[in-house]
N, C-alpha and C positions, 0 to 999 in steps of 0.2 A: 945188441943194439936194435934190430929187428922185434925183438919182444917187446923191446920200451916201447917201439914206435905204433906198436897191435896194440898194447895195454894203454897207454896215451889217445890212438886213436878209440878201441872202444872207452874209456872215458868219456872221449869229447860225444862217441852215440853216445852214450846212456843219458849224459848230460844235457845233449839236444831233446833226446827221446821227451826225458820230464820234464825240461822245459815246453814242448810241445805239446805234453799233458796238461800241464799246469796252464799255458796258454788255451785249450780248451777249454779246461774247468773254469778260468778265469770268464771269458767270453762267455761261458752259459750262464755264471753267477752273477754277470754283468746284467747280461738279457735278459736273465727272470727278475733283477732289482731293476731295471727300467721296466720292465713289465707291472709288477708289481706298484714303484711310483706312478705309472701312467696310468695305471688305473684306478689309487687312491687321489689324482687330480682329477681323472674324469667322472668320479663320484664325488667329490668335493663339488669341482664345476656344477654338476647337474642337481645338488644340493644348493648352490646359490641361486643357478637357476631358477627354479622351482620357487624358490622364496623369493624371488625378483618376480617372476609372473604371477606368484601368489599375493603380492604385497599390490604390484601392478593392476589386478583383479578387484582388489578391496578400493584400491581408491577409485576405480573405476564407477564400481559401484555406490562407491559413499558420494561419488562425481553428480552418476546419474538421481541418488535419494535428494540431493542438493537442490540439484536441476527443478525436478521434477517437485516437489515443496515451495521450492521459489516458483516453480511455473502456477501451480495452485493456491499460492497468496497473491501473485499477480492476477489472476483468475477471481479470486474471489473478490478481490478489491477495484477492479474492474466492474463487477458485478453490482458492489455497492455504489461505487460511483455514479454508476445508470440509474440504480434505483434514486440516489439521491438527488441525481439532474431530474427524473419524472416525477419524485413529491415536490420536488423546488420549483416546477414547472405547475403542477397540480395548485399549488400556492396564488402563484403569478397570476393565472385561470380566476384563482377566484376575486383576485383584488380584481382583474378586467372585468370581472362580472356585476361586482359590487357598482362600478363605475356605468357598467352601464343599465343599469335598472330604469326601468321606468321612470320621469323624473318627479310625479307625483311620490312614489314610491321611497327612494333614494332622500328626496327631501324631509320627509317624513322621519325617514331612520336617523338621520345628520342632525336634525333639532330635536330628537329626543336624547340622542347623545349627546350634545352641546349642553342642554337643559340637565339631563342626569347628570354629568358633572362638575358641572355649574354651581360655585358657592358666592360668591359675588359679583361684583358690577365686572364685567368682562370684555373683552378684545378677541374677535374672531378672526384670527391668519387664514383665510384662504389661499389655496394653492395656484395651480395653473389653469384651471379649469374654469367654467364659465359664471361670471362673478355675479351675473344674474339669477343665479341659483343661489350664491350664496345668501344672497338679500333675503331670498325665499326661506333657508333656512335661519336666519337671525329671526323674521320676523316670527316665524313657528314656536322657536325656541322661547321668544320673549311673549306671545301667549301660552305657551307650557310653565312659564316661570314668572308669571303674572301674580300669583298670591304668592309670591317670596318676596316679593318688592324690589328681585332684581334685576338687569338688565344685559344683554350684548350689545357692543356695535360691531359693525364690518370695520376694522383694522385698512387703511390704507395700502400696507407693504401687502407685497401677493409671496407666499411661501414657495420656498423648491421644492416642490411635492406634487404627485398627481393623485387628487383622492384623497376627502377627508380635511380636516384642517385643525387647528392648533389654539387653543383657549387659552387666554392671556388673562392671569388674573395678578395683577401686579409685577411682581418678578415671579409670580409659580406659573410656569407652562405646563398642560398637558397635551401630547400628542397622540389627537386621535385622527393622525392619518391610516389610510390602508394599508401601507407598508408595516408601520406598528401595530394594526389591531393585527394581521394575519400573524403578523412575527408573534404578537401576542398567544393565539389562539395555535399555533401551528405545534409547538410540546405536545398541549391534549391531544391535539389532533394527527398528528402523525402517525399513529399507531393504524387508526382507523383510514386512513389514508390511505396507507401502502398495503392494507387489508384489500381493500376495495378496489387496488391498482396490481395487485400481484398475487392476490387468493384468486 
């Protein structure tokens, strides 16, 4: 009886024993598979990583090329604005100028204009300006176009215009105020212009 209970008891060692083995080996197989996933996640992780601060990078930069494109078409366009306010201005200058010419001078240019365009019996729109000028230039007009046999009057209505005026030859108007001769002439000239304003 005594033998069974030695041979029963070593069983139940041996049985602890390799249990206690196998509970090792189990715990180290464990730890080196947590090892090993731990660090196939933190290779993963720092693989996404990488391509998030990589990706974050790019659009950073594709942020800044945006930015800075937009900041350079604003720039430029800025740029032409100004130049376009100082030929528009350049313009303005010279209708004032026109305006104020000597009035021997001015009247002389206003009735050969009148006259050069002048096909028949006509109506002179004067503007806002001084209407004793205009007399001046009807009568000029009408010895410039004295061997045509035909004639201007000064027109009663006064035109909204400053500078130049408006020949009425039935229902055909032409307008030769300031505002339209320069608007006219301003194409050619604008090259020359902004030459002369910005070279």
């Amino acid at each position: 009886m005594v033998k069974a209970v030695n041979d029963i008891s070593k069983l139940t060692r041996k049985i602890l024993d390799e249990a206690e083995a196998c509970k090792a080996d189990t715990a180290a197989s464990a730890a080196a598979e947590c090892a090993r996933i731990s660090q196939q996640f933190d290779d993963q992780a720092r693989r996404e990583s990488d391509a998030i601060l990589a990706a974050a990078q790019n659009q950073a930069e594709a942020t800044h090329r945006r930015a800075s494109s937009q900041a350079g078409i604003e720039s430029r366009n800025l740029k032409l604005a100004a130049r376009r306010e100082m030929i528009d201005k350049a313009f303005e200058l010279a209708a004032q100028k026109l305006q104020q010419l000597p009035e021997d001078r001015l009247c002389a240019f206003l009735a050969r204009m009148a006259a050069g365009v002048q096909t028949s019996d006509a109506m002179l729109v004067w503007g806002r300006g001084d209407r004793g000028l205009a007399r001046k230039v009807v009568d000029q007009a009408n010895q410039l176009n004295a061997s045509k046999g035909i004639r201007i009057a000064l027109a009663d209505e006064t035109g909204d215009f400053d500078g130049g005026f408006v020949l009425r030859e039935g229902a055909v108007e032409t307008n030769c105020t300031f505002a339209v001769l320069i608007k006219g002439v301003s194409e050619e000239l604008e090259a020359p212009v902004a030459k002369a304003l910005f070279d």
